[in-house]
GUVEXDREN-27477 format. One record per atom (N, C-alpha, C): residue in one letter; atom name; x, y, z. Coordinates in steps of 0.02 Angstrom, whole numbers, plus 50000, padded with zeros to 5 digits. Example, Ala and Ser with C-alpha at 12.3 -4.5 7.8 and 13.67 -1.06 7.14 Angstrom:
GUVEXDREN-27477
SITE, A, N, 50660, 49716, 50390
SITE, A, CA, 50615, 49775, 50390
SITE, A, C, 50660, 49835, 50390
SITE, S, N, 50642, 49888, 50354
SITE, S, CA, 50684, 49947, 50357
SITE, S, C, 50645, 50002, 50394
This chain:
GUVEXDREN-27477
SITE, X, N, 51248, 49887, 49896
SITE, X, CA, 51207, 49873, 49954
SITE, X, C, 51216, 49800, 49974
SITE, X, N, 51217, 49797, 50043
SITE, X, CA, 51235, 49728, 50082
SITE, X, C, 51169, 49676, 50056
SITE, X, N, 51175, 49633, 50066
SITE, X, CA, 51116, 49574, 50057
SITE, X, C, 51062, 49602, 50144
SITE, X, N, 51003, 49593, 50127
SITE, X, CA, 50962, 49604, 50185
SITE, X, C, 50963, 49575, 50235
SITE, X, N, 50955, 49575, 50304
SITE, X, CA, 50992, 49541, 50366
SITE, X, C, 50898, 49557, 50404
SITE, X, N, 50875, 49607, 50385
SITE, X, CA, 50801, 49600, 50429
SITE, X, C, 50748, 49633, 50387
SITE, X, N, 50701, 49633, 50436
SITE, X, CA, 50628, 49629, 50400
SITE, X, C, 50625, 49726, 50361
SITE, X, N, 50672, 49753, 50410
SITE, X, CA, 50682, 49826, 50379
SITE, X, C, 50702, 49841, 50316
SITE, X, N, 50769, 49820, 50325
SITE, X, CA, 50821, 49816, 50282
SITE, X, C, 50766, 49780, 50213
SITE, X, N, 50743, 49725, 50231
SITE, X, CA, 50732, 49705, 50154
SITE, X, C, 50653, 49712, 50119
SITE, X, N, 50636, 49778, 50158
SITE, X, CA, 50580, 49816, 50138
SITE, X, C, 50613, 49885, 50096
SITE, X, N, 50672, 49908, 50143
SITE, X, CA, 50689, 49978, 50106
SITE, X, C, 50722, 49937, 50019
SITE, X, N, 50794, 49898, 50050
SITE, X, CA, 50825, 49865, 49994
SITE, X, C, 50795, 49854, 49921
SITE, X, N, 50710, 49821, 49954
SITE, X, CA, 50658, 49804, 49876
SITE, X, C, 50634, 49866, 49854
SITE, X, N, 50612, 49916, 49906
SITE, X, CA, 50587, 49974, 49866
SITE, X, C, 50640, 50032, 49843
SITE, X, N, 50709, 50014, 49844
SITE, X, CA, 50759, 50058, 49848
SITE, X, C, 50781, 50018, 49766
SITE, X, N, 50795, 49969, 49778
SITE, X, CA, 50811, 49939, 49699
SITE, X, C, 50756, 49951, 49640
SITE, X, N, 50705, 49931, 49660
SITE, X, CA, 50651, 49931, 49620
SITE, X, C, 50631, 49988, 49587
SITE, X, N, 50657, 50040, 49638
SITE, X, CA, 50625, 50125, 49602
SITE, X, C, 50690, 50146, 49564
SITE, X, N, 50746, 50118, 49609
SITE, X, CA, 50799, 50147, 49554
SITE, X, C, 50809, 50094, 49485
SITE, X, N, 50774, 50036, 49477
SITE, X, CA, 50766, 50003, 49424
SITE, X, C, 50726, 50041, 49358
SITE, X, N, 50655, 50077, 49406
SITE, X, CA, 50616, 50103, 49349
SITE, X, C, 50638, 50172, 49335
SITE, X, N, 50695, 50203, 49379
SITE, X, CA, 50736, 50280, 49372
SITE, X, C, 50767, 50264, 49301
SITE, X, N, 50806, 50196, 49324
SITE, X, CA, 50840, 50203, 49248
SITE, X, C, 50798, 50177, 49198
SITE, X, N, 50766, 50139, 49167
SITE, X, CA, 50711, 50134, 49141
SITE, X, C, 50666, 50203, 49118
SITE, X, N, 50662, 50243, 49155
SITE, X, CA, 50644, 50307, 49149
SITE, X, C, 50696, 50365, 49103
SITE, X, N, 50761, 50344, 49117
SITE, X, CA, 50805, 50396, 49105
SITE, X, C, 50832, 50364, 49015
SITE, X, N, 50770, 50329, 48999
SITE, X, CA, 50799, 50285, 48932
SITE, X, C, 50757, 50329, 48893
SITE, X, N, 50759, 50346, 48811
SITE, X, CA, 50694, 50392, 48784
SITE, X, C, 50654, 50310, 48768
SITE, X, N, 50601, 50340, 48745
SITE, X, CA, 50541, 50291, 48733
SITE, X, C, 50567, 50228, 48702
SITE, X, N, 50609, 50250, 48627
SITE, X, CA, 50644, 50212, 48586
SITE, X, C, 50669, 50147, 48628
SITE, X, N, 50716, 50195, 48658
SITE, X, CA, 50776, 50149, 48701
SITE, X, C, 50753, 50101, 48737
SITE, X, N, 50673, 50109, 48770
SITE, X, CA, 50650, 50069, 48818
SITE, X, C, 50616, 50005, 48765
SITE, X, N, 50612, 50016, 48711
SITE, X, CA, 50581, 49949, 48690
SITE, X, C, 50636, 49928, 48620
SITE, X, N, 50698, 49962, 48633
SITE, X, CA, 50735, 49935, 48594
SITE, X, C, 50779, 49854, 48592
SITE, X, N, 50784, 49847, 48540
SITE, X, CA, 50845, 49772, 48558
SITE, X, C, 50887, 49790, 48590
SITE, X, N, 50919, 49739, 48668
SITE, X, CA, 51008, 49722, 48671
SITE, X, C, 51023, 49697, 48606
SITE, X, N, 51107, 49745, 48612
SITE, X, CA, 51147, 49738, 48554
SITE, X, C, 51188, 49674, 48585
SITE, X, N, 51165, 49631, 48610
SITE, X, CA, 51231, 49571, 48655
SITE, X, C, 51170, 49496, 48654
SITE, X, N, 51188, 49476, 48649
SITE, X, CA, 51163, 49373, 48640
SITE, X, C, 51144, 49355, 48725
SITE, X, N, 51069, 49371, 48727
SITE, X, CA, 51064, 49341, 48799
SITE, X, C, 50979, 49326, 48780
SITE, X, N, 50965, 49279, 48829
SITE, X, CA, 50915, 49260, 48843
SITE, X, C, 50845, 49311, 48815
SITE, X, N, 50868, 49343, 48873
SITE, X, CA, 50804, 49454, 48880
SITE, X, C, 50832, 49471, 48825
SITE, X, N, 50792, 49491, 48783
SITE, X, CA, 50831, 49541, 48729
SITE, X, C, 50823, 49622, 48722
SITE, X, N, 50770, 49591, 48787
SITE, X, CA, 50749, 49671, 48772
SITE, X, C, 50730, 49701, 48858
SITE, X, N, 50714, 49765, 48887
SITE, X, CA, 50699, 49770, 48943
SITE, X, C, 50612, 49753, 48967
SITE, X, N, 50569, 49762, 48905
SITE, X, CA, 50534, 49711, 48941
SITE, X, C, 50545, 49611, 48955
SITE, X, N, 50595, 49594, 48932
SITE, X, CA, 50600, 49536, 48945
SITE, X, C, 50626, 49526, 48996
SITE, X, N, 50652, 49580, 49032
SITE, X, CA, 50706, 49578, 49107
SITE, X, C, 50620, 49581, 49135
SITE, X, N, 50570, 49630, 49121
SITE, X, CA, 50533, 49650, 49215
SITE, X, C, 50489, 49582, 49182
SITE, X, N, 50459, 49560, 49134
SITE, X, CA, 50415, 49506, 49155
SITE, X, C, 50460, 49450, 49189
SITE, X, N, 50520, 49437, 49162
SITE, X, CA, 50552, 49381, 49192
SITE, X, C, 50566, 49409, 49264
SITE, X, N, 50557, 49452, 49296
SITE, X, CA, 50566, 49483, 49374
SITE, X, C, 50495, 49470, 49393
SITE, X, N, 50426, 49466, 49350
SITE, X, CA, 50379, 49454, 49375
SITE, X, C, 50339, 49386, 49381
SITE, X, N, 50369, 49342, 49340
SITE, X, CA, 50343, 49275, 49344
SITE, X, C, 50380, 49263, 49400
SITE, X, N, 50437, 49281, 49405
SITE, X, CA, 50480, 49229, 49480
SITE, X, C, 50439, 49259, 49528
SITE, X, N, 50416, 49334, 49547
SITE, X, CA, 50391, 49353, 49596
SITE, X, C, 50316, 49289, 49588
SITE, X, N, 50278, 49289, 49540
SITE, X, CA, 50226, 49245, 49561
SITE, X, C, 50243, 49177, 49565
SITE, X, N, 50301, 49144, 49538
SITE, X, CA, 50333, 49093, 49549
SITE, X, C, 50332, 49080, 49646
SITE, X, N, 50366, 49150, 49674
SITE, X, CA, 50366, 49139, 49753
SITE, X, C, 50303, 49165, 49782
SITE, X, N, 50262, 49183, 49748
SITE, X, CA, 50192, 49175, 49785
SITE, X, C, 50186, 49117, 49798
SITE, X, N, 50172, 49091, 49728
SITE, X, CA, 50127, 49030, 49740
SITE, X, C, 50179, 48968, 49776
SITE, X, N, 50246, 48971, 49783
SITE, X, CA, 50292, 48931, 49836
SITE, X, C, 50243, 48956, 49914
SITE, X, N, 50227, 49025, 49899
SITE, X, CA, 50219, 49041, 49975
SITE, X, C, 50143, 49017, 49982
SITE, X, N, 50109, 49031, 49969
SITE, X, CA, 50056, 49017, 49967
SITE, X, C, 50038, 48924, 49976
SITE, X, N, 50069, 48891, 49935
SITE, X, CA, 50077, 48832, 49966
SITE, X, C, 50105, 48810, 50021
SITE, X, N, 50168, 48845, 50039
SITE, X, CA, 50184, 48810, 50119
SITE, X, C, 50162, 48843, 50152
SITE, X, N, 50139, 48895, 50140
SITE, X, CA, 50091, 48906, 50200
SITE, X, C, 50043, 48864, 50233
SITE, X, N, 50002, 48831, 50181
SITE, X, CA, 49942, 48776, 50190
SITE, X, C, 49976, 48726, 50215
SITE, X, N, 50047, 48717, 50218
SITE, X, CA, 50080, 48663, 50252
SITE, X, C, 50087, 48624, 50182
SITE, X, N, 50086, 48628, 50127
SITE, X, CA, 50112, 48607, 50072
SITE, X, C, 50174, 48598, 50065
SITE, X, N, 50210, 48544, 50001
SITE, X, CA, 50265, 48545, 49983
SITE, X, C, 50282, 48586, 49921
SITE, X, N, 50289, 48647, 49888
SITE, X, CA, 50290, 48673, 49840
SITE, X, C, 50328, 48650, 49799
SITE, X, N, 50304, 48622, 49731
SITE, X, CA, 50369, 48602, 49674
SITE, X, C, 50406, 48662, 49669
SITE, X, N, 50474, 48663, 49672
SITE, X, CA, 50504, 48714, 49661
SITE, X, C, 50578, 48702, 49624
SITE, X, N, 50574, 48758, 49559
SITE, X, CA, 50559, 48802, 49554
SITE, X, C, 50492, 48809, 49511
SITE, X, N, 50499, 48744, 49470
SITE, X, CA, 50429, 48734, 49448
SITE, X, C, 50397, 48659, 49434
SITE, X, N, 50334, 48664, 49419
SITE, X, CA, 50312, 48585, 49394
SITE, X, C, 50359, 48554, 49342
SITE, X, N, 50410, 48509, 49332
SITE, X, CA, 50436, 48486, 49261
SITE, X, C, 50507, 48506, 49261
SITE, X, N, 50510, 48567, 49324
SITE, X, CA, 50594, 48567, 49331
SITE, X, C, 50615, 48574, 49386
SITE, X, N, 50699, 48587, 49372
SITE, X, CA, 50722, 48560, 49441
SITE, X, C, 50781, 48647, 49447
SITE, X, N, 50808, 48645, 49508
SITE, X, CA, 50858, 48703, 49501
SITE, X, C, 50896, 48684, 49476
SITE, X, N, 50935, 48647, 49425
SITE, X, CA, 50993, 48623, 49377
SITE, X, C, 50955, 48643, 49313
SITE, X, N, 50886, 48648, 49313
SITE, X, CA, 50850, 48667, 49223
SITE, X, C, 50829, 48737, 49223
SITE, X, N, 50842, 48770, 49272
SITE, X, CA, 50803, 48835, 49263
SITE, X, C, 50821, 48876, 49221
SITE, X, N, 50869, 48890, 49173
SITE, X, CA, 50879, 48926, 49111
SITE, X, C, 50821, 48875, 49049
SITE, X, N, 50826, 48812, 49038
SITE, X, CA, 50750, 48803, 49005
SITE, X, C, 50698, 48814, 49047
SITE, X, N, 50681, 48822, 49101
SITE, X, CA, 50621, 48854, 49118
SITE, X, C, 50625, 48925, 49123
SITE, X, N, 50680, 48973, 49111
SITE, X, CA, 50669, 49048, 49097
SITE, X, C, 50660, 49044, 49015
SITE, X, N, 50679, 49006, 48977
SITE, X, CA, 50671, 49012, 48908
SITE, X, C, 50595, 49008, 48903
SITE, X, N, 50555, 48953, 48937
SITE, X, CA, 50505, 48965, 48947
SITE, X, C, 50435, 48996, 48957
SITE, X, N, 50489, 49051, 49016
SITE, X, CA, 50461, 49118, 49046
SITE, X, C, 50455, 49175, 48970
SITE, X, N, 50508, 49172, 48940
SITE, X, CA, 50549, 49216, 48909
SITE, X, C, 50478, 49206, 48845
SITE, X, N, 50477, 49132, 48819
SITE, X, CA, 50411, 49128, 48774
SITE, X, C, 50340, 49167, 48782
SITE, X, N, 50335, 49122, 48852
SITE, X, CA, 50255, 49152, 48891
SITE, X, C, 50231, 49234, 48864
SITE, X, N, 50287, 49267, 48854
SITE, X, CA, 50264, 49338, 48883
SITE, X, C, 50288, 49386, 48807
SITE, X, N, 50313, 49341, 48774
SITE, X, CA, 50345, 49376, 48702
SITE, X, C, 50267, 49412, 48652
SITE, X, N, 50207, 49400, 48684
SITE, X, CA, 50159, 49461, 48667
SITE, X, C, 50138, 49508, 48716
SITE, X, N, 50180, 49512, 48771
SITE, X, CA, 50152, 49548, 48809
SITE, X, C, 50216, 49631, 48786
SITE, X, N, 50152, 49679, 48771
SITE, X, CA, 50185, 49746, 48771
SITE, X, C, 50232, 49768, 48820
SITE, X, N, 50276, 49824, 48831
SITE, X, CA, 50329, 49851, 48872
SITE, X, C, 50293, 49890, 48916
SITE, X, N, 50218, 49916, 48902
SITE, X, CA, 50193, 49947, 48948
SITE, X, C, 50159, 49908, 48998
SITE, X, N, 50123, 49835, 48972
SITE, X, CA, 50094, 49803, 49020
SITE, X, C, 50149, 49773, 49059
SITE, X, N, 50206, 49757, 49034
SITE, X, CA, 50279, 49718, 49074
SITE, X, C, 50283, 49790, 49139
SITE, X, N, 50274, 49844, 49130
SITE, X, CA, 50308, 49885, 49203
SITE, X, C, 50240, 49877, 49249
SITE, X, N, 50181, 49860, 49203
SITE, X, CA, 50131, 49849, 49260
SITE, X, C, 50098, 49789, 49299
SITE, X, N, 50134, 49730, 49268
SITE, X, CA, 50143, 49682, 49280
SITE, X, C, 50195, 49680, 49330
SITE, X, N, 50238, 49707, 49328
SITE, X, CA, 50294, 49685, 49387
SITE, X, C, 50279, 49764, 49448
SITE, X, N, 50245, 49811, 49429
SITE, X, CA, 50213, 49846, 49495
SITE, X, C, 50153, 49786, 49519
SITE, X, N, 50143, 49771, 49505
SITE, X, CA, 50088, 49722, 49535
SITE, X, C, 50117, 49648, 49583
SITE, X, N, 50170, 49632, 49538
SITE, X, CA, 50202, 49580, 49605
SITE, X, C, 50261, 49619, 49625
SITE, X, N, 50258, 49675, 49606
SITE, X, CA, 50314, 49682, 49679
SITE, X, C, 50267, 49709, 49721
SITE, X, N, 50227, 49722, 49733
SITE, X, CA, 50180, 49769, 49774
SITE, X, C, 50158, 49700, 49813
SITE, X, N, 50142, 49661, 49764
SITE, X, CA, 50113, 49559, 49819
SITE, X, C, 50169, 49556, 49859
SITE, X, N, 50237, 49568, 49827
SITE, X, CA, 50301, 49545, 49851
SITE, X, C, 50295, 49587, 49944
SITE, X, N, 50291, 49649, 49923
SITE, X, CA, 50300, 49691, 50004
SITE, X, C, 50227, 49685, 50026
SITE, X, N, 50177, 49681, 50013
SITE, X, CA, 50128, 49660, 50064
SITE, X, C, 50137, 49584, 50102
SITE, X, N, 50166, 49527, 50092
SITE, X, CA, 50177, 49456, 50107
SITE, X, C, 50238, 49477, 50163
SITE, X, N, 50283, 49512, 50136
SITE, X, CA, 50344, 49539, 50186
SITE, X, C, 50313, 49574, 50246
SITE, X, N, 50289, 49616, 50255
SITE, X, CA, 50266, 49665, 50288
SITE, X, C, 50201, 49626, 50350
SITE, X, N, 50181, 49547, 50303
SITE, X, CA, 50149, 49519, 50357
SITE, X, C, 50179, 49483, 50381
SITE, X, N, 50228, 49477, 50423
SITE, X, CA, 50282, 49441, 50443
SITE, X, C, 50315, 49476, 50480
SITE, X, N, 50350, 49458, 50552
SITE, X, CA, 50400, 49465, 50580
SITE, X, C, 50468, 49476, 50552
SITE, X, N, 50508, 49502, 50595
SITE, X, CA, 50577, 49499, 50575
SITE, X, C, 50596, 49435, 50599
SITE, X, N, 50583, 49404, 50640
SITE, X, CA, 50590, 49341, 50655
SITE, X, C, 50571, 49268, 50630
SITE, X, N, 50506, 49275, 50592
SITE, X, CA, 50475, 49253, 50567
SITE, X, C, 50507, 49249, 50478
SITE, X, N, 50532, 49314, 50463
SITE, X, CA, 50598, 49306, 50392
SITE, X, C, 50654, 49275, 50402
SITE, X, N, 50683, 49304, 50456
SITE, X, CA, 50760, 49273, 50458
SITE, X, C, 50777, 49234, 50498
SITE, X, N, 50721, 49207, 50539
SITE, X, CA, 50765, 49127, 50565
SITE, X, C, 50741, 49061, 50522
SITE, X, N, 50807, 49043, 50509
SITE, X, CA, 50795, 48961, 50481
SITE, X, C, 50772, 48919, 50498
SITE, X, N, 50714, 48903, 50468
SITE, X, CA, 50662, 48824, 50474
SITE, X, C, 50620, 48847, 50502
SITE, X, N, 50604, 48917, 50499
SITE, X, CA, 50535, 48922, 50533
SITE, X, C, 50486, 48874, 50506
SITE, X, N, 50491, 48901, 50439
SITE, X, CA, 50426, 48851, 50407
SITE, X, C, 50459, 48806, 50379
SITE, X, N, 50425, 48748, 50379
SITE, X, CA, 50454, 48692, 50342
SITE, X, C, 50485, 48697, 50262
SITE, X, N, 50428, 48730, 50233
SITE, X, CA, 50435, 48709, 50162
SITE, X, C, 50475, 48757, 50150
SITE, X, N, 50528, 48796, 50184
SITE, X, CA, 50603, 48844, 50158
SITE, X, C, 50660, 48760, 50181
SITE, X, N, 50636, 48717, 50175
SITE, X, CA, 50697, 48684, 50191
SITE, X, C, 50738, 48701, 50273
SITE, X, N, 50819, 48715, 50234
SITE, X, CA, 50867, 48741, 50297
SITE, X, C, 50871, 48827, 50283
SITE, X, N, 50822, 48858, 50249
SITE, X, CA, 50850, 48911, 50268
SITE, X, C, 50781, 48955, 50278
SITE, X, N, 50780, 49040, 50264
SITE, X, CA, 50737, 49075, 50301
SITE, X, C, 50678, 49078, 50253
SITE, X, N, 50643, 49115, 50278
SITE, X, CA, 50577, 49144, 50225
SITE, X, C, 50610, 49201, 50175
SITE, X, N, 50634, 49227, 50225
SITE, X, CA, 50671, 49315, 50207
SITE, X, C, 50711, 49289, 50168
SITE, X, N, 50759, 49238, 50149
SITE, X, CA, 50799, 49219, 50079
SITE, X, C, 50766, 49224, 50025
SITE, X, N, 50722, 49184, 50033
SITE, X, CA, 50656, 49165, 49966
SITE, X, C, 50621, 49255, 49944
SITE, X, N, 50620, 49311, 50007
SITE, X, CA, 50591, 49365, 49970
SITE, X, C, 50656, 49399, 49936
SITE, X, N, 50727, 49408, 49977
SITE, X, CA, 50755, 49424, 49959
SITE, X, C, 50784, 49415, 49883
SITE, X, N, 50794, 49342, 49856
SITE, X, CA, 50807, 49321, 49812
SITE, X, C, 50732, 49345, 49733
SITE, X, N, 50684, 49353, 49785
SITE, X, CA, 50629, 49376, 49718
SITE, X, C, 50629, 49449, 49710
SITE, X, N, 50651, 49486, 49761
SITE, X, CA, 50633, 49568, 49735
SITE, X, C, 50722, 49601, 49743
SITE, X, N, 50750, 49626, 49810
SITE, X, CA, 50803, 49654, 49799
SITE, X, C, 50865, 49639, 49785
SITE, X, N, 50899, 49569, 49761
SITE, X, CA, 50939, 49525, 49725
SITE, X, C, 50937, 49522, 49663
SITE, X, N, 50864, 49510, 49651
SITE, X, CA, 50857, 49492, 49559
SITE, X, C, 50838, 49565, 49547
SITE, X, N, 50828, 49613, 49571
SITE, X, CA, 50838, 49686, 49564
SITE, X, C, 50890, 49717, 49527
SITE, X, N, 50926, 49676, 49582
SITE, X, CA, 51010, 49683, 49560
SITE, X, C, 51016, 49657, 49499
SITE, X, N, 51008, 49609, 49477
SITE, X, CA, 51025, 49578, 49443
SITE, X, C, 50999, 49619, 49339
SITE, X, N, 50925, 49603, 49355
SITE, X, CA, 50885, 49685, 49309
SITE, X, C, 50933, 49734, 49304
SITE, X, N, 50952, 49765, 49341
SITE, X, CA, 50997, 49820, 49355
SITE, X, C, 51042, 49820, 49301
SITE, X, N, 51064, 49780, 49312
SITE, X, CA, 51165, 49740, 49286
SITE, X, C, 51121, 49740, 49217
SITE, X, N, 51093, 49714, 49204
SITE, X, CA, 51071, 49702, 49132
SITE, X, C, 51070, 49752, 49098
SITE, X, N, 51006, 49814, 49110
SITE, X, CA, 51006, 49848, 49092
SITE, X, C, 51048, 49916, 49068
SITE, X, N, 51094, 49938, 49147
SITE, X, CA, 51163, 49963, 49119
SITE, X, C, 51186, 49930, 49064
SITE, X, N, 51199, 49868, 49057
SITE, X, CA, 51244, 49836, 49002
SITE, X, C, 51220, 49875, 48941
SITE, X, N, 51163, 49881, 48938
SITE, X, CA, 51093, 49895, 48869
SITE, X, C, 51138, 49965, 48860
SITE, X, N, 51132, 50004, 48926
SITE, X, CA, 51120, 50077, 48905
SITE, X, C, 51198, 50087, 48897
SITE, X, N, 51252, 50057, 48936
SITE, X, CA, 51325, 50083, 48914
SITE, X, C, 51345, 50084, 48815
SITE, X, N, 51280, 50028, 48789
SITE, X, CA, 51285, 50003, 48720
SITE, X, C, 51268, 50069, 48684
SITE, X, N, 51223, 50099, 48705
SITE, X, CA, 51178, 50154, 48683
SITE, X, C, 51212, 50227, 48676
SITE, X, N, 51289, 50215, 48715
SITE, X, CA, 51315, 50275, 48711
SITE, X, C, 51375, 50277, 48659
């Protein structure tokens, strides 16, 4: 699937990745879903992929939520910069290492659901032209959703195949 170009496109795109995220997630037996990756990464496991899909989603709330107010949002977070963000996913990756595999799929139905209500209040115009709002810099709003739900979708995705090609 192409990268999203409008306010359509990157409503179907998030709910098109997202369900086929929890299809395969679904198509794992119970075991499988809270088993170890057999491979050296960060996530070791598939709940470490959806909470880390759900802190960034509240990561771009609260970006949004601040420039909205006409704020400057630290971004990507307080203490780092986009050159540190693998120590601030190690971070992420800590935060959530008691959180169960069942609260991780309901945790990330919950900001993706913030994710398409914030979309859905918005124009197509209002996503994809650059500088609407200040605090996107030079580029759109619709980058910033794109990059939190049907991109890093993708990205979940990729991971998890990796998991399950191991499994066979």
């Amino acid at each position: 699937m192409a990268r999203p170009k409008s306010k359509d496109e990157l409503l179907a795109y998030s709910e098109d990745k997202y369900h086929t995220l929890l299809n395969l997630i679904a198509s794992l037996s119970p075991e499988q879903q809270i088993g170890s990756f057999p491979f050296e990464d960060r996530d070791r496991n598939i709940r470490d992929v959806l909470v880390h899909l759900h802190e960034w989603q509240l990561m771009m709330n609260n970006w949004y939520d601040l420039g909205m107010k006409g704020e400057k949002p630290v971004m990507p977070r307080e203490g780092y910069t986009w050159k540190t963000t693998a120590d601030m996913n190690l971070v992420i990756w800590q935060d959530y290492q008691e959180t169960s595999f069942q609260e991780a799929l309901t945790l990330l139905a919950e900001s993706h659901q913030l994710m398409l209500r914030l979309i859905k209040s918005h124009t197509n115009e209002e996503l994809f032209t650059k500088k609407v709002y200040p605090w996107t810099n030079t580029t759109s709003l619709g980058a910033y959703f794109v990059s939190a739900t049907s991109s890093h979708y993708d990205w979940a995705l990729k991971k998890i195949r990796r998991y399950q090609r191991t499994l066979k």
